[in-house]
Structure formats: C-alpha cells, structure tokens
DRENDO-1510 file (C-alpha; in Angstrom, 1 decimal, always signed):
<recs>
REC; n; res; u; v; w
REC; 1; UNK; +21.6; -11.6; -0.6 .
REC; 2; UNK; +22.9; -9.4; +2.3 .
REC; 3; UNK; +24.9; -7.4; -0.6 .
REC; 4; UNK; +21.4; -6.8; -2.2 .
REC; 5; UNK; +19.4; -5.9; +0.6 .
REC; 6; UNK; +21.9; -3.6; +1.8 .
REC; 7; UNK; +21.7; -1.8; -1.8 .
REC; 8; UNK; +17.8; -1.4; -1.1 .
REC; 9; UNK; +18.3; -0.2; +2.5 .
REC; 10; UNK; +20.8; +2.5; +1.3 .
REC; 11; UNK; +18.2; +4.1; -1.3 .
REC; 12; UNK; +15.5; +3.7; +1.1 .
REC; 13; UNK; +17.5; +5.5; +4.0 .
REC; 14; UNK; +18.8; +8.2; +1.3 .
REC; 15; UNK; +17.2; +11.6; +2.3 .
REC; 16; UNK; +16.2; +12.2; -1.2 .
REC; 17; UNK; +14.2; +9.1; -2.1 .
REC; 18; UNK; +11.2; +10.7; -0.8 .
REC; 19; UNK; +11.9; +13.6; -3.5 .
REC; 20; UNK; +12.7; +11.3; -6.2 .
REC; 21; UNK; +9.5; +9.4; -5.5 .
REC; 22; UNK; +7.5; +12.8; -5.9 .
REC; 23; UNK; +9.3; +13.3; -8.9 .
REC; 24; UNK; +8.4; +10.4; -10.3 .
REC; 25; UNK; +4.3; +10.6; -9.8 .
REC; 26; UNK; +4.4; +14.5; -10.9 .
REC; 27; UNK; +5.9; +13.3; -14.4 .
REC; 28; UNK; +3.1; +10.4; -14.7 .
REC; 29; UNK; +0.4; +13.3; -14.0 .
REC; 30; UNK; +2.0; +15.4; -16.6 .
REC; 31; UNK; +1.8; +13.1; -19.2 .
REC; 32; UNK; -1.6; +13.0; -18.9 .
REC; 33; UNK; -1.3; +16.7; -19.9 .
REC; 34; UNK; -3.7; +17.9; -17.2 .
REC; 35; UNK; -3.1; +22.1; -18.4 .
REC; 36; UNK; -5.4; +20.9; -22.0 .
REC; 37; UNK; -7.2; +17.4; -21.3 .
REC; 38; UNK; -7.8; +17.7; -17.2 .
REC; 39; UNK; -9.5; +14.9; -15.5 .
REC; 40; UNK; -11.0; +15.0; -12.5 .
REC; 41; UNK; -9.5; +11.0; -11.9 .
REC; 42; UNK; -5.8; +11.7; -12.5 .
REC; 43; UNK; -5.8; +14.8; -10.1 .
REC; 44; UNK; -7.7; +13.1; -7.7 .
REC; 45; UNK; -5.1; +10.1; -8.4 .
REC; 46; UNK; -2.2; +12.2; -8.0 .
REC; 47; UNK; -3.4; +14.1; -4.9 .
REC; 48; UNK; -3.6; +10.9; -2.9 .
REC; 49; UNK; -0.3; +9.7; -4.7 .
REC; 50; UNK; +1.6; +12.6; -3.4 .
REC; 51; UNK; +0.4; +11.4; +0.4 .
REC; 52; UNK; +0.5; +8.2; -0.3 .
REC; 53; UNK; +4.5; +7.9; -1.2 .
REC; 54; UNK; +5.2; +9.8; +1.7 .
REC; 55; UNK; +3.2; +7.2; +4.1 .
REC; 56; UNK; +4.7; +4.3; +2.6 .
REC; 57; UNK; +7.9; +5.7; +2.8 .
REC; 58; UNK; +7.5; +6.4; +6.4 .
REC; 59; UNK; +5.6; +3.3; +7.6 .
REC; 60; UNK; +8.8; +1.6; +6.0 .
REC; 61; UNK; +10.7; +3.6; +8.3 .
REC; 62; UNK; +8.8; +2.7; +11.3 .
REC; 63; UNK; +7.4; +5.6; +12.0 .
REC; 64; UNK; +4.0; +6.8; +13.5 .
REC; 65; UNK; +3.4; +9.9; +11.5 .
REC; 66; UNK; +2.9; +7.6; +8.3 .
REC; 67; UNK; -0.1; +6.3; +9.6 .
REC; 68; UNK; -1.4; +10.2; +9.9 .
REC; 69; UNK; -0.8; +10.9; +6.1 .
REC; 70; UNK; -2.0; +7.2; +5.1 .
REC; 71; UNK; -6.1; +8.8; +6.2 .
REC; 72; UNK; -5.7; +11.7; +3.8 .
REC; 73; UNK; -4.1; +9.3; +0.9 .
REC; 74; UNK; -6.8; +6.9; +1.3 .
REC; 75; UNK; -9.5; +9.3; +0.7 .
REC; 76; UNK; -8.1; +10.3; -2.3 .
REC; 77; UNK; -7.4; +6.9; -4.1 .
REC; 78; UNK; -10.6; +6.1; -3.1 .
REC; 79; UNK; -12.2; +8.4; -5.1 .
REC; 80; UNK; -10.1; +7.8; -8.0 .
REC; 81; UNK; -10.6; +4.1; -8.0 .
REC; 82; UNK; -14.4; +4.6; -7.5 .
REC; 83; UNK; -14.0; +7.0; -11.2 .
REC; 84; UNK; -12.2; +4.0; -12.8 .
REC; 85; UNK; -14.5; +1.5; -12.2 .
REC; 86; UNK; -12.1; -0.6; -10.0 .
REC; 87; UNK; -14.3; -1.6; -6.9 .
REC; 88; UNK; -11.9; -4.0; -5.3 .
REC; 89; UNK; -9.2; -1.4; -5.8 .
REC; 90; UNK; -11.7; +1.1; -3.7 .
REC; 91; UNK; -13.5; -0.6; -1.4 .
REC; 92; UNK; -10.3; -1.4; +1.1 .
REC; 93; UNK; -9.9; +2.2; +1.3 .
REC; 94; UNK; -12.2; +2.5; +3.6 .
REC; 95; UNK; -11.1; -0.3; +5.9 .
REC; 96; UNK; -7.8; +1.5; +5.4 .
REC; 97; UNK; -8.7; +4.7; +7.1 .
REC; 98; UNK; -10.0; +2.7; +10.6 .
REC; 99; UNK; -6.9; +1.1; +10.5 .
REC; 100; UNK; -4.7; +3.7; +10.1 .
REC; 101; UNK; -6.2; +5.2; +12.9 .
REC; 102; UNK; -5.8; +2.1; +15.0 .
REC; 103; UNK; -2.4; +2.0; +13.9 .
REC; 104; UNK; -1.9; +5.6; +15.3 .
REC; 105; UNK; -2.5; +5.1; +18.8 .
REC; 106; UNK; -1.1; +1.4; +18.8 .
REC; 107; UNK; +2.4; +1.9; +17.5 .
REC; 108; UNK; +2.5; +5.0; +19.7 .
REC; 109; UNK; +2.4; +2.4; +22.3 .
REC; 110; UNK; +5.2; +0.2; +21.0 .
REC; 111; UNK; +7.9; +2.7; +20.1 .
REC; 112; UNK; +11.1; +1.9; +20.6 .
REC; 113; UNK; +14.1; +4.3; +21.9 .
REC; 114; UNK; +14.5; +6.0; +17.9 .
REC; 115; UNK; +10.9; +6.6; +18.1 .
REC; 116; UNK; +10.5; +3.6; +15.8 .
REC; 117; UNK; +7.6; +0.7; +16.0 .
REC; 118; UNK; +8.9; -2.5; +17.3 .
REC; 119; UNK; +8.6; -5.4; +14.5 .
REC; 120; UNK; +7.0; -8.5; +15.3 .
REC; 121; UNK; +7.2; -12.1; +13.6 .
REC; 122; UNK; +4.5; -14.3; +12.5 .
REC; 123; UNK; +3.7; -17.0; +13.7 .
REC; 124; UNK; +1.8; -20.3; +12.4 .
REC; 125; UNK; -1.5; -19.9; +13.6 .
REC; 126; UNK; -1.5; -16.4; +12.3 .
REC; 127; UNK; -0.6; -17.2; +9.0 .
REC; 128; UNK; -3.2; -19.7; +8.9 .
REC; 129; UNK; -6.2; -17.0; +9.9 .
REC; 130; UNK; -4.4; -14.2; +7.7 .
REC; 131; UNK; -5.4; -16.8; +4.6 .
REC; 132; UNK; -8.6; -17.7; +5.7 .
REC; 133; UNK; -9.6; -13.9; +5.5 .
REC; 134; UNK; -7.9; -13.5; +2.5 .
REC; 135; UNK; -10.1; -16.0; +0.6 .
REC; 136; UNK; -13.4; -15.1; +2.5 .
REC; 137; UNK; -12.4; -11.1; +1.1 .
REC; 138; UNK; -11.8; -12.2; -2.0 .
REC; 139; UNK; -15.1; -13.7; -2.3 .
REC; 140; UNK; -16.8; -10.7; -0.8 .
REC; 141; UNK; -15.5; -8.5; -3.3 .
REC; 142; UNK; -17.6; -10.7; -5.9 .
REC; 143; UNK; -20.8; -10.5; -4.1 .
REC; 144; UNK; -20.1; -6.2; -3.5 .
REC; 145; UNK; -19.6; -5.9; -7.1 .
REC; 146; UNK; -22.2; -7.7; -7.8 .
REC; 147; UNK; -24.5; -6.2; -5.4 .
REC; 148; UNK; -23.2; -2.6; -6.7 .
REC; 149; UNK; -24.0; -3.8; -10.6 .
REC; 150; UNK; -20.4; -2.8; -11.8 .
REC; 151; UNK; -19.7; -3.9; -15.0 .
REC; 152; UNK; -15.7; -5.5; -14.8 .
REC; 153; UNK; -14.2; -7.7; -17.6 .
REC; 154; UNK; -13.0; -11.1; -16.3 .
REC; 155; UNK; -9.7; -10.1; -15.6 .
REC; 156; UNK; -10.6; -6.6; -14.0 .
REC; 157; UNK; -12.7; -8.7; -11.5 .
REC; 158; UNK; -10.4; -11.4; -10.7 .
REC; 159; UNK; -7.5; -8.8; -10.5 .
REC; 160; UNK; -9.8; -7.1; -8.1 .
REC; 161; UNK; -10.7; -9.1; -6.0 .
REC; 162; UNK; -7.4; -10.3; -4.9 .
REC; 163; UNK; -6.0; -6.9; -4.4 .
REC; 164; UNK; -8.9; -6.7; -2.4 .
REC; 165; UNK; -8.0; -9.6; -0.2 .
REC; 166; UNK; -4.3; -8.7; -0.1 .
REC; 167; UNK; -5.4; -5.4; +0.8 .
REC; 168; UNK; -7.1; -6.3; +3.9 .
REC; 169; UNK; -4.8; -8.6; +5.6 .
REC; 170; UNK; -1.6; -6.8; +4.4 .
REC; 171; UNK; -3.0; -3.4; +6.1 .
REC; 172; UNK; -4.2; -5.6; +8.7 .
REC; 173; UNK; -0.4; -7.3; +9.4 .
REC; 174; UNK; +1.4; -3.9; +9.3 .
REC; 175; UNK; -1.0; -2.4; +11.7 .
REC; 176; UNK; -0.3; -5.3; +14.1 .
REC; 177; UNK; +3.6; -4.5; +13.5 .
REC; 178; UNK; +3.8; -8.3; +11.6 .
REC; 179; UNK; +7.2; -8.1; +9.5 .
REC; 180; UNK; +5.4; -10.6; +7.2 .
REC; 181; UNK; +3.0; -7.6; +5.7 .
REC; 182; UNK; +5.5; -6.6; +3.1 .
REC; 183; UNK; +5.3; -10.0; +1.5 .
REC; 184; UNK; +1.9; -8.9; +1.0 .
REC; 185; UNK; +2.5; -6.0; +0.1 .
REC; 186; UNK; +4.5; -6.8; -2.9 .
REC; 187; UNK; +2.1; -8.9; -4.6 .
REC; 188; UNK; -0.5; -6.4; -4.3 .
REC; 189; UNK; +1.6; -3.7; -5.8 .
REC; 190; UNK; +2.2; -5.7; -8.8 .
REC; 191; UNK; -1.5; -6.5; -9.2 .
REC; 192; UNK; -2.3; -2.7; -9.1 .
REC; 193; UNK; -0.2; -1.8; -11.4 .
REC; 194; UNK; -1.3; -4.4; -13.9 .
REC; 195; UNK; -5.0; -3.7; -13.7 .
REC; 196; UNK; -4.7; +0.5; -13.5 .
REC; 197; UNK; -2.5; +0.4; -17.0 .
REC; 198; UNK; -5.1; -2.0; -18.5 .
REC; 199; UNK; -7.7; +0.9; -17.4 .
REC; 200; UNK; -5.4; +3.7; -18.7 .
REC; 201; UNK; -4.5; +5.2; -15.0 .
REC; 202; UNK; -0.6; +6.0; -15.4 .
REC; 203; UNK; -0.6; +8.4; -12.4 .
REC; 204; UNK; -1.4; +4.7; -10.1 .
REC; 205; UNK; +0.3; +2.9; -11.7 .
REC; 206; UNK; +3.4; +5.3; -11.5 .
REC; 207; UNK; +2.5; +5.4; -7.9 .
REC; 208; UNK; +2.4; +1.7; -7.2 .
REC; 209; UNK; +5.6; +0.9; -9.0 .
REC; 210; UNK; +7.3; +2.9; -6.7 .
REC; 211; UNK; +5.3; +1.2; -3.9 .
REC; 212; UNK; +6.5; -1.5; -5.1 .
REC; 213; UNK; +9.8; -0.6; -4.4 .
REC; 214; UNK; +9.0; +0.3; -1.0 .
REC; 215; UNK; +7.9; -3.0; +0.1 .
REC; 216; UNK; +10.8; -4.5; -1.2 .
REC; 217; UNK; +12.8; -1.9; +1.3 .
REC; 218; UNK; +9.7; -2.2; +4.2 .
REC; 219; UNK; +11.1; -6.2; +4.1 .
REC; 220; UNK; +14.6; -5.6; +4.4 .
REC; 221; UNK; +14.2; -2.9; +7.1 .
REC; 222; UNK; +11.7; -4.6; +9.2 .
REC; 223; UNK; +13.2; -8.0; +8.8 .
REC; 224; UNK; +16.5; -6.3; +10.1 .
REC; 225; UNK; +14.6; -5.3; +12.8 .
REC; 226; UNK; +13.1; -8.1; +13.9 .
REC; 227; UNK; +16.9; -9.9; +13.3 .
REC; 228; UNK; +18.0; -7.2; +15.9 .
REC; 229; UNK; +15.2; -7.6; +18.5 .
REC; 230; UNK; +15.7; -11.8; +18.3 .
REC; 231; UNK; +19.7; -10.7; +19.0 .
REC; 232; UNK; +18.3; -8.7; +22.5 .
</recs>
C-alpha cells in the first residue's frame, strides 16, 4: 500500500503533471472538432477545465493560490452544466465560489513553514453532521429541480442529486482543511464522469477523470501530512 501510494505521490509531485493534465482536456475539446461544429458548452466546458486542473492540482498540493483559480473555474462549469441540463452538477457551483473565497483567507491563516495548509483529521461528531447534510442536499436538489421544471431521466436525477450532496460537504471538508474530503471527492468524480458521457460532454468528463486522479493523490498527500503532524 505504501509502495502504491508512493507511485501516486511521485506523478502528483512531477513538475509536468499539470502539463499532461492540460494535454489531456485540449485533446477531449478537439474531438469535439470545435474549428467546424463549435458549441458554445464544450468551450465554455473546456475554459473552466483548463482552471479547474490547475486548482485541483494545487489544492492537492496545499496551496492557497488554488482556491484563487477554483472562483474562475467554477463560473465556467457552471455555465456549462446549466447548457447540459445537469442542475445538481450546477447548482454547487455557486456554493463553490463562497467557499473558495472563505478558503482564501482561512488557509492563509494556517500555513505551515512551506507555505502549505495544515491538514486536519476528522473526527466522529463531524462525520456524523457531514452525512446529515449530505442527505438533506440531496433532497434539496429534488425540490430545485423540481421547482426550476427541468426535465432529467431517472438516472440523470439520482446521479445529480448525489453529486450535489457530495459536492457540498466535500468543498465544505477541504475548506475546513479535513483530510477526509478526498474520500469525497473520489466518489463524486466517478459520478460526474458517468452522468456527463451519458449527456455526450467529453471535455467533463475528460476533466473529471483526471480529477479523479487527483483525489486519489489529494489522499495520499494530505494523509501524509496529517501522519507527519500526529508524529510532531
């Protein structure tokens, strides 16, 4: 296990898995052969993909700045999840934004010596309220779909409405420096990319596969982390 995680920390820590992330997302937009067929979704898609991989990548890293280009990726996935119908997918975006923005100034505060935010464990009680809100989101995302009288298959919906729950108490977790949001993290990224190929959005789902990733490496870097700051 050690052997493996080491392996993911290696790639992660390797100054040109930021450019082979890019890489990846340009080739998904080109496929959708934006020069004849352009539409207005997958350029909006890979706009916020392009700032989005680069936030990830840094909020894995523990560092501040990826909370400053996690406000101009939300915008943009917003929009593109708004074009595609997926309302569960969109909605958190905006949550997103605040928190970034509360992330800003409070990892600022709890920098360690590398200029990196100090990891904090969850605890019991915590865990318990985390999936309290996630159920109560999950059933708020019903009632906003509803309400907005957006037409989702069954699927779509359910798929929706628990990346919306994830969504919220995953952002919520990393912005309060809990290792634990990763876990989150990792479910979310496979239900994303699930419900953008059944709505034919390759650029997202491009993007989260490589998010997925990234979680995978947020774990094993925080959780080293917090291994180190139990050992002080």
């Amino acid at each position: 296990m050690n052997n493996l995680r080491d392996v993911v920390i290696t790639i992660g820590r390797n100054k040109f898995y930021p450019l082979l992330c890019i890489i990846c997302v340009t080739i998904a937009f080109l496929y959708t052969d934006p020069f004849n067929n352009f539409d207005l979704r997958y350029a909006v898609s890979y706009v916020g993909a392009f700032c989005g991989l680069l936030c990830v990548i840094l909020l894995a890293k523990r560092k501040n700045l990826g909370n400053v280009l996690g406000m101009l990726a939300v915008i943009a996935e917003c929009c593109a999840n708004f074009l595609g119908g997926n309302i569960g997918a969109g909605l958190p975006t905006f949550y997103y934004f605040g928190s970034h923005i509360y992330g800003l100034f409070t990892w600022q505060k709890n920098l360690d010596n590398n200029k990196s935010v100090k990891v904090r464990s969850l605890n019991e009680n915590a865990f318990l309220y985390a999936l309290i809100f996630l159920i109560a989101a999950a059933f708020f995302n019903i009632y906003l779909t509803n309400e907005m009288g957006v037409t989702n298959t069954s699927y779509q919906l359910i798929t929706n409405c628990f990346i919306f729950g994830l969504g919220i108490v995953a952002q919520l977790l990393l912005m309060m420096r809990y290792a634990f949001n990763w876990y989150l993290w990792v479910l979310l990224n496979v239900l994303v990319i699930g419900l953008n190929l059944y709505t034919d959005n390759i650029v997202i789902a491009t993007q989260y596969l490589i998010y997925l990733f990234n979680a995978i490496y947020g774990i094993c870097e925080w959780k080293l982390s917090e291994e180190k700051s139990k050992l002080n």
